[in-house]
N, C-alpha and C positions, 0 to 999 in steps of 0.2 A: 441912431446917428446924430451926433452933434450939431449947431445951425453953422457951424465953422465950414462944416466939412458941407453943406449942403452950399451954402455960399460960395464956395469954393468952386462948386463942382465944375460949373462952366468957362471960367477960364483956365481951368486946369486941362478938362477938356480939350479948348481949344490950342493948349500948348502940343498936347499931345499927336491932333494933329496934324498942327505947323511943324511940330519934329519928322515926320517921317515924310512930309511935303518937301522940309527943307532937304534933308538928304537923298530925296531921291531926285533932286535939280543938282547939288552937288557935286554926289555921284556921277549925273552924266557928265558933269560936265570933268569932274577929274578924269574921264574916260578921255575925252578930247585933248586936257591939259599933257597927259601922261602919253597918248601918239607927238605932239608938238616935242616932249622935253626925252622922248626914248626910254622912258622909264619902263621898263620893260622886266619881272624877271623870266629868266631863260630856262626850260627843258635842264635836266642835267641827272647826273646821277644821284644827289642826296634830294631831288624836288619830285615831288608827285605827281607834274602835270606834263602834258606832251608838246604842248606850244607855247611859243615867246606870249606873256600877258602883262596886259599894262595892272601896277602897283598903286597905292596909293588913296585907291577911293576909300577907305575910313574916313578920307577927311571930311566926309560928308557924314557920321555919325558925331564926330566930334565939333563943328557948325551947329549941326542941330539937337547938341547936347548943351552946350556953351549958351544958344540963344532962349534957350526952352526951361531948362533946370531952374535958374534965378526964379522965374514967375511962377513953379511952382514950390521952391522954399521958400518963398517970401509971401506968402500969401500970411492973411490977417490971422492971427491967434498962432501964429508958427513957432514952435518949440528952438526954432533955430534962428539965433544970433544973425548979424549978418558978416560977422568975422569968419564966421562957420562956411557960409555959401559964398563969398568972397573966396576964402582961401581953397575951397575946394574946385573953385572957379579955375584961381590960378594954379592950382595944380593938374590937373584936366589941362588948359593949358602947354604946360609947362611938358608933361609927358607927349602928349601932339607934337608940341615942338622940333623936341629932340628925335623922334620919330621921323616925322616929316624930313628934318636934316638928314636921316641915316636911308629914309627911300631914297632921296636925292644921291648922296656919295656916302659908302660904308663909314660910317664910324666905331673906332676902337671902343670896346666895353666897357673901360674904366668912364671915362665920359660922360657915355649912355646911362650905366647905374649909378652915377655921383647924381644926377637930376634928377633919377627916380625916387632915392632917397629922399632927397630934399622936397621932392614934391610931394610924400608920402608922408613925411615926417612933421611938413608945415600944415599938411591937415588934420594928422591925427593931434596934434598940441590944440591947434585949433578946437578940435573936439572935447576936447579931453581939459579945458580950462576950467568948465562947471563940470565936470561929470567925475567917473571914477578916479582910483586911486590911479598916482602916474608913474608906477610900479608897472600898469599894463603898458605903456608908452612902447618899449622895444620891442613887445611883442607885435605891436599894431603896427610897427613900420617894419619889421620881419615881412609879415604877414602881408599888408599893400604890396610889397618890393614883391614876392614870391607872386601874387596875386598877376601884376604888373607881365611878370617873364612867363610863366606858366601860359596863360592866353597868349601870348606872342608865338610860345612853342608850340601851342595845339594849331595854330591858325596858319594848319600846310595842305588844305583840297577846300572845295569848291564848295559854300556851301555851312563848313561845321561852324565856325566859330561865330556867325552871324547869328546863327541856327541856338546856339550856345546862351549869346548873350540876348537872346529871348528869352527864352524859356526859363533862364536864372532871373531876369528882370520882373516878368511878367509874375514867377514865384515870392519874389521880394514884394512886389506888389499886393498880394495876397495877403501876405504876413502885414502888411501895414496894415490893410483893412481889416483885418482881425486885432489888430493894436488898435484904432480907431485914428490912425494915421494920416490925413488925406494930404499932408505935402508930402509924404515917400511916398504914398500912393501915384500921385502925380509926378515925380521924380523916373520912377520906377519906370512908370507907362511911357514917359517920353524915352527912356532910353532903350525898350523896347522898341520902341516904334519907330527910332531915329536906324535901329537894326534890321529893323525889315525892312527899309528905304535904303537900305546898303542890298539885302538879301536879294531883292528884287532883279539885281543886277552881278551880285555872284552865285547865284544858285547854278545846278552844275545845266548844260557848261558855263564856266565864268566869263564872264565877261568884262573884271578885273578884280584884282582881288584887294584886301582890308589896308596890305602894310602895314608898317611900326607904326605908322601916324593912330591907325584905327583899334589897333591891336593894344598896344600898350595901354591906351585911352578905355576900352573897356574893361578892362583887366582891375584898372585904379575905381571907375565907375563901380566896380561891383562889386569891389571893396569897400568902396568907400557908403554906401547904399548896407552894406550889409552891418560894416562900424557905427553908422547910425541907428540902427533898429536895436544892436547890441548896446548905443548908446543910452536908448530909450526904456530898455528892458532886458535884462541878460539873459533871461532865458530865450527872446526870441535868437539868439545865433546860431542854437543848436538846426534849427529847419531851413535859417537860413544856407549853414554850411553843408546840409545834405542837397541842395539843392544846385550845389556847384560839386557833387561826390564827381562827378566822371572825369574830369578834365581837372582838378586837383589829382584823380587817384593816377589817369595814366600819366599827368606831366611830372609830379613825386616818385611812383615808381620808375620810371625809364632813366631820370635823371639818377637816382641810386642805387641801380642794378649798372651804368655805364658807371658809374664812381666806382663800384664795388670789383668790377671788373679791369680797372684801370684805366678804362678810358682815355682819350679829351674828352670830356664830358661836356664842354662849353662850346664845342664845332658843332657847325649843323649836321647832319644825320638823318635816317629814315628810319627810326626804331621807336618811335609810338604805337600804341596799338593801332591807329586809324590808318597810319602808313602802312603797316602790316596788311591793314584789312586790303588795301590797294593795290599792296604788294604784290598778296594771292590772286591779285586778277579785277576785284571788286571794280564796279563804276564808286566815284567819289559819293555819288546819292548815296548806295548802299552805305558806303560808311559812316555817312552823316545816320543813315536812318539807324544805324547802331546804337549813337550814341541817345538819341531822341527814344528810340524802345526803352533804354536804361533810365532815362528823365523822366517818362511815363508812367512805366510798369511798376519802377521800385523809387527811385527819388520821391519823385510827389508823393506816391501812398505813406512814406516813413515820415516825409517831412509836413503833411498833413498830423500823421500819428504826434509826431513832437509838437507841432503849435494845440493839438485841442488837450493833451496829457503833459503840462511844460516839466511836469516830474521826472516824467520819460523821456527828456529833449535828450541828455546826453546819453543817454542806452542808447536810442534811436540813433542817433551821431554814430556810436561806434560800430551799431551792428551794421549801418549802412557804408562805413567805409570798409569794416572785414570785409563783407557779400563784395564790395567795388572792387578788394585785393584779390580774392580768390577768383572772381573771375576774371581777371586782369589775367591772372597769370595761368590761369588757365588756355581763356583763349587765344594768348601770347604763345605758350608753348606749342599747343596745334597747329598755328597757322606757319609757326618756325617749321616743326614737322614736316607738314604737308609742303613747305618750301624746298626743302631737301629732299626730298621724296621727287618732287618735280623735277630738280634741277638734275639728279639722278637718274630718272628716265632720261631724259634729255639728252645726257652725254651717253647712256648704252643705246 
């Protein structure tokens, strides 16, 4: 270990933290902000939950992502400019923002993705000013934007996508320390820790949930965490991207089986597999604990397997998003199954 990273250690530490301190004062208090302003979403046919819940506490992830990150990419000997942590600043930011606007009063789509872009687009340049060729530029703001919505669409019960963005962070943090990393190290852990000071307070039952403000803000987070270590090393992306498999594989496939199908594909709906598990009857824990067996059992082991064999990063990549499809639609079809089967009884 480096005297960088040892020097380091303890104010990185204490960012760490001040992150999940700061969001869980936050949180409550967007609990309280969100009874005063009726922020409330409602029970309904495409929602998974049974009662009116106040919206909106992400903003307590994104507070103490905002005040915490800075002091750990800016620390002494940081491979990172400060146009880099500035603009990723403002983009973090920037996605809050608009978020925040659309829990207050819906806003139309075009809008919403015009800011996601641009907030995706002014960090990957950023990035990307010393680093690779800028051939990969469209693919990296592809890829935040997708990042960006994909969290926003897993994040419908109690619980999963706080749950989510642990356990991808807390992985990303891993990969630094095996890169000898310590400000994504420190990065990492705050944005974990800024998510358990959210979790604390929607674990099931919720007691409100992430919203656009929080949702979209990690989604960029853990993109933007993961473009860095790819920035640093290409081979680290391959562990990094099996360690977000579950929730790229069900929020890609459900979106292109509704395309394929004819869909609207762009209206909210109840056709992920977590909603399904819900569907069939499941408590919301249950479905979280789903995806958490799949982050345990098979993510980690593969994405362990890719950072100590980097030869093997993209096999391990593919086989672990096939295993993600296969049983995607595996356990998609069962539970459809067993749906009509029920509804069947029902009416005889």
């Amino acid at each position: 270990m480096s005297d960088a990273v040892v020097v380091g250690s303890i104010p990185i530490a204490l960012a760490v933290l001040f992150a999940f301190l700061i969001a869980l004062g936050v949180v409550r208090a967007a609990i309280a902000y969100a009874h005063r302003r009726g922020m409330f979403d409602q029970p309904g046919q495409r929602r998974s939950h049974k009662i009116p819940t106040p919206r909106g506490g992400g903003i307590g992830i994104v507070v103490a992502t905002l005040v915490t990150l800075p002091v750990c990419l800016l620390q002494a000997g940081s491979p990172w400019s400060l146009h880099v942590v500035v603009t990723l600043w403002a983009a973090t930011a920037m996605i809050a923002l608009i978020g925040w606007w659309d829990d207050h009063s819906s806003l139309p789509v075009l809008p919403r993705f015009g800011v996601q872009i641009l907030a995706v687009a002014l960090f990957s340049v950023a990035l990307m000013m010393d680093g690779p060729s800028w051939l990969w530029l469209p693919l990296w703001v592809l890829g935040g934007a997708w990042s960006v919505n994909l969290h926003n669409f897993m994040d419908g019960i109690d619980g999963l996508l706080a749950q989510q963005g642990m356990f991808v962070a807390c992985g990303l943090a891993v990969i630094a320390w095996h890169a000898g990393q310590s400000t994504v190290i420190g990065a990492a852990f705050c944005v974990a820790a800024a998510c358990l000071g959210f979790w604390w307070y929607n674990r099931s039952p919720a007691r409100i949930f992430m919203g656009d403000v929080g949702s979209g803000a990690i989604g960029l987070l853990l993109f933007a965490l993961t473009a860095m270590l790819w920035r640093l090393d290409e081979a680290l992306v391959w562990p990094a991207l099996i360690l977000s498999s579950a929730f790229v594989t069900d929020a890609s496939l459900t979106l292109l089986l509704r395309m394929a199908e004819g869909r609207r594909w762009y209206t909210a709906h109840r056709e992920h597999l977590y909603q399904w598990i819900v569907r069939r009857g499941h408590t919301h824990a249950v479905s979280a604990a789903w995806y958490l067996g799949w982050n345990l059992l098979i993510a980690a082991p593969l994405a362990a397997l890719a950072l100590a064999k980097p030869g093997m990063g993209l096999l391990a990549c593919i086989v672990t998003y096939g295993i993600a499809a296969a049983v995607w639609l595996a356990a998609k079809r069962r539970l459809i199954r067993r749906n009509r089967y029920k509804v069947r009884h029902v009416h005889t």
